[in-house]
C-alpha positions as CSV (number, residue, x, y, z in Angstrom):
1,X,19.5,4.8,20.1
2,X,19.2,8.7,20.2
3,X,18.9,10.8,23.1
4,X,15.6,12.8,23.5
5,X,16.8,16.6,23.6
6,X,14.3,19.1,24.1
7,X,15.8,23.0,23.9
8,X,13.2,25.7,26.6
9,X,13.1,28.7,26.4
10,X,10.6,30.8,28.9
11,X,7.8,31.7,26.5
12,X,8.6,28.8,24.2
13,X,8.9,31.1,21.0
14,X,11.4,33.3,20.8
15,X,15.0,32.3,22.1
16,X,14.1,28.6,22.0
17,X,13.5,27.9,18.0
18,X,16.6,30.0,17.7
19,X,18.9,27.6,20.2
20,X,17.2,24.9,18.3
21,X,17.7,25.9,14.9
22,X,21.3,26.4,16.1
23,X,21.3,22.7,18.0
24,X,19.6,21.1,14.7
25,X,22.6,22.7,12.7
26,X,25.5,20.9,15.2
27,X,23.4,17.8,15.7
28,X,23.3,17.2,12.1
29,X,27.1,18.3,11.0
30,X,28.7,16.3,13.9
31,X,25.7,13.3,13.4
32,X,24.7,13.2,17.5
33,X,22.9,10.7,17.9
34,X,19.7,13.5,19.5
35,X,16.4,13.6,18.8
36,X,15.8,17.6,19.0
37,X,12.1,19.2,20.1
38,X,11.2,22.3,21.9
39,X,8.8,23.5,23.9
40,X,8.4,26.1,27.4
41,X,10.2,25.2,30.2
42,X,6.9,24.7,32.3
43,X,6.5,21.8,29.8
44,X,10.7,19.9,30.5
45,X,9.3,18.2,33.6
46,X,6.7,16.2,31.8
47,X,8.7,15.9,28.6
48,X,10.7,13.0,29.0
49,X,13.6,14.2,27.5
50,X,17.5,13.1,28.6
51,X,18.8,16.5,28.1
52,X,17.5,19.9,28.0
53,X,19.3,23.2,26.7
54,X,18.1,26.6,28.1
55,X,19.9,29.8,27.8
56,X,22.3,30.5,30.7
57,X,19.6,32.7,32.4
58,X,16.7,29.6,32.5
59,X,18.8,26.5,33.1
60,X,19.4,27.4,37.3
61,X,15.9,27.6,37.5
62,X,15.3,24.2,35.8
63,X,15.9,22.3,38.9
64,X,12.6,19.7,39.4
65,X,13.4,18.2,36.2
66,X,14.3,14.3,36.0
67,X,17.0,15.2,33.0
68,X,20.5,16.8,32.5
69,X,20.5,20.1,32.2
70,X,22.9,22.5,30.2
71,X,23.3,26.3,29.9
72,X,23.9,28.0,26.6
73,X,25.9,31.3,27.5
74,X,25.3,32.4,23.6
75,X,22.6,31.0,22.0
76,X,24.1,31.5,18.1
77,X,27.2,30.1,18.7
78,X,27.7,26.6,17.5
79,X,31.4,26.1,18.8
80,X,29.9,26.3,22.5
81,X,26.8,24.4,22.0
82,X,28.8,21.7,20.2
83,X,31.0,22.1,23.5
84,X,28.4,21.4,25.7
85,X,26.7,18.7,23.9
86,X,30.1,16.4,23.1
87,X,30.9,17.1,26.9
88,X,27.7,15.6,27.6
89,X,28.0,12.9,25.3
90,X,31.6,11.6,26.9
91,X,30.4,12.1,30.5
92,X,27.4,9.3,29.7
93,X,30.0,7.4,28.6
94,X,32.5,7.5,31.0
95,X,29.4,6.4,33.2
96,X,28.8,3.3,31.3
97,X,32.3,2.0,32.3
């Protein structure tokens, strides 16, 4: 079953399609098992989602939401948000021992 992943950005428009086209592209070379959306961070607490990614600057203010949270230093590069995703990935699984 995939993970609901849902990538904020402030206004919603801007910075957040591009991390999501960006998290789309990894998602679907590696095969993550994510179901990606996004929307304005006003709208992460009521999304449901397991896992949000925010540029660096948003995720510390992200802090009443009932999901992980992860940063994105830059936005466009894949190597990090590949990073950050497989990190997540393996520390849900080490927690399923």
């Amino acid at each position: 079953m995939n993970e609901k992943l849902l990538v904020v950005c402030g206004t919603g428009m801007g910075s957040s399609m591009i991390l999501k086209m960006m998290v789309d592209q990894v998602v679907g070379a590696q095969k993550l098992p994510f179901d990606v959306s996004s929307d304005l961070a006003s709208g992460a607490r009521s999304s449901g989602a397991d896992v949000i990614v925010a540029g660096l600057d948003l995720a510390p203010t992200l802090t009443n939401v009932p999901a992980t949270v992860i940063g994105i230093k830059n936005i466009l590069d894949k190597a990090e948000i590949a990073s950050a995703l497989e990190e997540y990935l393996a520390s849900k699984s080490d927690g399923e021992d």
